[in-house]
C-alpha positions in Angstrom: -38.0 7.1 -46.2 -39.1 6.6 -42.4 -36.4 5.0 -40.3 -35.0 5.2 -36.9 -34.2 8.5 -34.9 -32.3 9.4 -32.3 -33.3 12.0 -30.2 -30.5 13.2 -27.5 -32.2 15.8 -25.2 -32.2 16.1 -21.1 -35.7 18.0 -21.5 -38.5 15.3 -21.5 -40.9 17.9 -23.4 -38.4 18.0 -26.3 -38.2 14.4 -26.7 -41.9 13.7 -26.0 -42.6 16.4 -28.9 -40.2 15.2 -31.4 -41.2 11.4 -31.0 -44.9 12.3 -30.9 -44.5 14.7 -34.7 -41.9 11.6 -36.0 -43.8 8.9 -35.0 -46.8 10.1 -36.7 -44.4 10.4 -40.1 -44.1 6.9 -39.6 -40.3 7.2 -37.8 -39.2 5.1 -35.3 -38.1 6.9 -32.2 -35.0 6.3 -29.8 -34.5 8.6 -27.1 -31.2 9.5 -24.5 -31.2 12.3 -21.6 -27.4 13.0 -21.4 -24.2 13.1 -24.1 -23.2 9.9 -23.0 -25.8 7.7 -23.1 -26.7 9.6 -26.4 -23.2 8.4 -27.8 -23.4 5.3 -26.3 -26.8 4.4 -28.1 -25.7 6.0 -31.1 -23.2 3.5 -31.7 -25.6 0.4 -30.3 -28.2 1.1 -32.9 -27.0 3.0 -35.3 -30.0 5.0 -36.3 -30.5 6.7 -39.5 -30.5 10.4 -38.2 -30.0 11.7 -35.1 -31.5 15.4 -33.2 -28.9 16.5 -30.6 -29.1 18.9 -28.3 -25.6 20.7 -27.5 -25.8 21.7 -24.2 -26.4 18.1 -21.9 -25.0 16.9 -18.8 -22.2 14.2 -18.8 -21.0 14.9 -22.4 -22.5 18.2 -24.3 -23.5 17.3 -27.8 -20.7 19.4 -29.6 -18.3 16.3 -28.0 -21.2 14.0 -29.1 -21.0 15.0 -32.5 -17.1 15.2 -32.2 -16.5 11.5 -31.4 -19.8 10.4 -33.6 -17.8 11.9 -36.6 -14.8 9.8 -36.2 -16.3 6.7 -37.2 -19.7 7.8 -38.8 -21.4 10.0 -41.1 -24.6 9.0 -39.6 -27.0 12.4 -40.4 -26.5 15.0 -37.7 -29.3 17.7 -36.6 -27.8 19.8 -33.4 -30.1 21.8 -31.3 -29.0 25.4 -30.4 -30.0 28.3 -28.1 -31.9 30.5 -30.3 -29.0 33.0 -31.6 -26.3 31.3 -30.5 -24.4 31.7 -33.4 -21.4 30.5 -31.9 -22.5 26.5 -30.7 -24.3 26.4 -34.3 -21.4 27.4 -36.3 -19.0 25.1 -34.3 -21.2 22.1 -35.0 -21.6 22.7 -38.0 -17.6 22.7 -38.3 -17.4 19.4 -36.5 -19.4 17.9 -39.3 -23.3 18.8 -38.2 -25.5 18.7 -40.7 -28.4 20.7 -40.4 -29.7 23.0 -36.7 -32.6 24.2 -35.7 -33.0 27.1 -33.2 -34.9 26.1 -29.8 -37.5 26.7 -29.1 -38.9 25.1 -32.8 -42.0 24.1 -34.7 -42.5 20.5 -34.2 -43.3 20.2 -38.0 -40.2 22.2 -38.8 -38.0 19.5 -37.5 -39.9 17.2 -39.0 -39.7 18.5 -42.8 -35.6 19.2 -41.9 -35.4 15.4 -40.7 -37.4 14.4 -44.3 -34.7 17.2 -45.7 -31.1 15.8 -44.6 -32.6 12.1 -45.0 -33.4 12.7 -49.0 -29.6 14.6 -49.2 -27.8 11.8 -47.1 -30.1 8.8 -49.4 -30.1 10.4 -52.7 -27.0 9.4 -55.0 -26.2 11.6 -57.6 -24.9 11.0 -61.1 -21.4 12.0 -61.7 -18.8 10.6 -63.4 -17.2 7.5 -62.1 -13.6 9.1 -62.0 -12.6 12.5 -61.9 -9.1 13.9 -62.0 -7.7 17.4 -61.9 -3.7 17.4 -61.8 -3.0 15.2 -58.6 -6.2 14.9 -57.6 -7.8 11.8 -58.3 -11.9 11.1 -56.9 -13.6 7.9 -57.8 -17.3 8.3 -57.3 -17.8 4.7 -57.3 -15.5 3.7 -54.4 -15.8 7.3 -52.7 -11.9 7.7 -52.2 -9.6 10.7 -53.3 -6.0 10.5 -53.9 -3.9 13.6 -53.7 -0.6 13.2 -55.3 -1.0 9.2 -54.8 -2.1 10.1 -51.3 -5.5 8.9 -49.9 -7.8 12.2 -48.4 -9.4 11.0 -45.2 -12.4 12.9 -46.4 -16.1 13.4 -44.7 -19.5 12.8 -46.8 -20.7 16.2 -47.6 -16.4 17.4 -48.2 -16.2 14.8 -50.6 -19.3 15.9 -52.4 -18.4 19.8 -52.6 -15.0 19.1 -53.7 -16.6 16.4 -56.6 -18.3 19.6 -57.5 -15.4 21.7 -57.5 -14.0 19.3 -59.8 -16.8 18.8 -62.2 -16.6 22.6 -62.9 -12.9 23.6 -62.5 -12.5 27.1 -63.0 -16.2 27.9 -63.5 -17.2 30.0 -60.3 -19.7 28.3 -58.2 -21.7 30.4 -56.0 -23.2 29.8 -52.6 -26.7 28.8 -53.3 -25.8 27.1 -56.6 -23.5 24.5 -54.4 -26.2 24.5 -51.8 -28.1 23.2 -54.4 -25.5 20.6 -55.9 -24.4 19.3 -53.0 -27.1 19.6 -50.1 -30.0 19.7 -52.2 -32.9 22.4 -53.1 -34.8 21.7 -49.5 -31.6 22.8 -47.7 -33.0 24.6 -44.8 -29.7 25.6 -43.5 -27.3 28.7 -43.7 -25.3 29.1 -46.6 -22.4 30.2 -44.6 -21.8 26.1 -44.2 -20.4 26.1 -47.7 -17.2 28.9 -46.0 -16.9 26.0 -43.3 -16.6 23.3 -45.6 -14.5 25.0 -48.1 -11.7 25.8 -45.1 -11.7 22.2 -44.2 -11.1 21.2 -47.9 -8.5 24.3 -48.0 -6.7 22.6 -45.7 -6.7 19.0 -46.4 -5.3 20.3 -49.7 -2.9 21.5 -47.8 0.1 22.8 -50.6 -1.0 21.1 -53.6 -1.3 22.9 -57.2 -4.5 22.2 -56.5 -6.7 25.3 -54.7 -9.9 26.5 -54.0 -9.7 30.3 -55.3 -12.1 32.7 -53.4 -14.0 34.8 -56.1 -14.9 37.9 -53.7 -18.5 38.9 -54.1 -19.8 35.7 -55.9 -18.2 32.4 -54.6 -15.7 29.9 -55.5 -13.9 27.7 -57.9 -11.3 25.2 -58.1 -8.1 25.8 -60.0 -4.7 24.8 -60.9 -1.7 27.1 -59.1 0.4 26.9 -62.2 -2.9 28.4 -64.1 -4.3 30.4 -61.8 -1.6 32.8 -61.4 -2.6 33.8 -58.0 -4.6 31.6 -55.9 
């Protein structure tokens, strides 16, 4: 598993802990002090997972993550004020993967770096092609087709809605996607799965094809013209 790192952080103790508990996992550690060098050597070496911290000088790390997401779906682990809840949920919604409260346990970023690596590595089995009225997703190539349409879709979107599709109409609850589409060692809040399903919701857009809240339990994916009301 050990690969390359990128730690984006302005506070030299940060860095210096996070390259000293990863390099003794065997990672290779790159390091920036500002958004824009961080972006900057993001794209340069392309490193298998990166730890951002969101508030930087010259570009904060939410922007970081914003432009990173445009062309990559490089593994994403922002940084956040201990209860902010507002910086974690937004990076999360601009396609973060995993965060971690600061101050943190050295060895807790460590086992969430092992954590998203496994997800973001591991392929699962599913079936090659799956299609649910329009909706067409090939496993193989990674593309969906709405209607004939392509969906511009990120990595983990494309794996929940896969899911979705597996089990239309069968409810899906929070943890049991957690597990299906993140993985058992998710560390994260479950609340991720709401922010994923909006995005889906709306790149959907006014297809028969919807994902029906089930208050109290979860979701599941239907058809409009069998779901009655969606």
């Amino acid at each position: 598993m050990p690969g390359t790192i990128l730690v984006v952080d302005d506070e030299k103790n940060i860095v210096n802990l996070a390259r000293l508990y990863l390099n003794n996992e065997g990672f290779r550690v790159e390091s920036a002090s500002d958004g824009k060098q961080g972006l900057e050597k993001a794209r340069a070496i392309k490193p298998d997972l990166i730890v951002l911290d969101i508030m930087m000088p010259e570009m904060d790390g939410l922007t970081v993550c914003k432009e990173l997401r445009k062309t990559s779906n490089v593994p994403v682990i922002i940084l956040t004020a201990r209860g902010d809840d507002i910086d974690r949920i937004v990076g999360l919604e601009i396609g973060a993967d995993d965060y971690m409260p600061k101050p943190f346990n050295p060895r807790e970023l460590v086992a969430r770096v092992k954590a998203v690596l496994r997800r973001a590595q591991g392929e699962r089995e599913v079936p090659e092609v799956v299609e649910v009225d329009g909706l067409r997703i090939d496993s193989a190539s990674r593309e969906v087709t709405l209607n004939g349409q392509p969906l511009q879709l990120r990595a983990k979107e494309f794996d929940l809605l896969t899911a979705f599709a597996q089990h239309k109409g069968t409810v899906l609850d929070r943890e049991r996607l957690l597990r299906m589409v993140w993985g058992a060692d998710y560390f994260g809040d479950s609340r991720t799965i709401d922010v994923h399903v909006a995005w889906l919701r709306d790149k959907l857009g006014d297809s028969a094809v919807k994902i029906q809240t089930v208050w109290g339990v979860g979701y599941k994916l239907v058809v409009e013209s069998d779901a009655g009301e969606s």
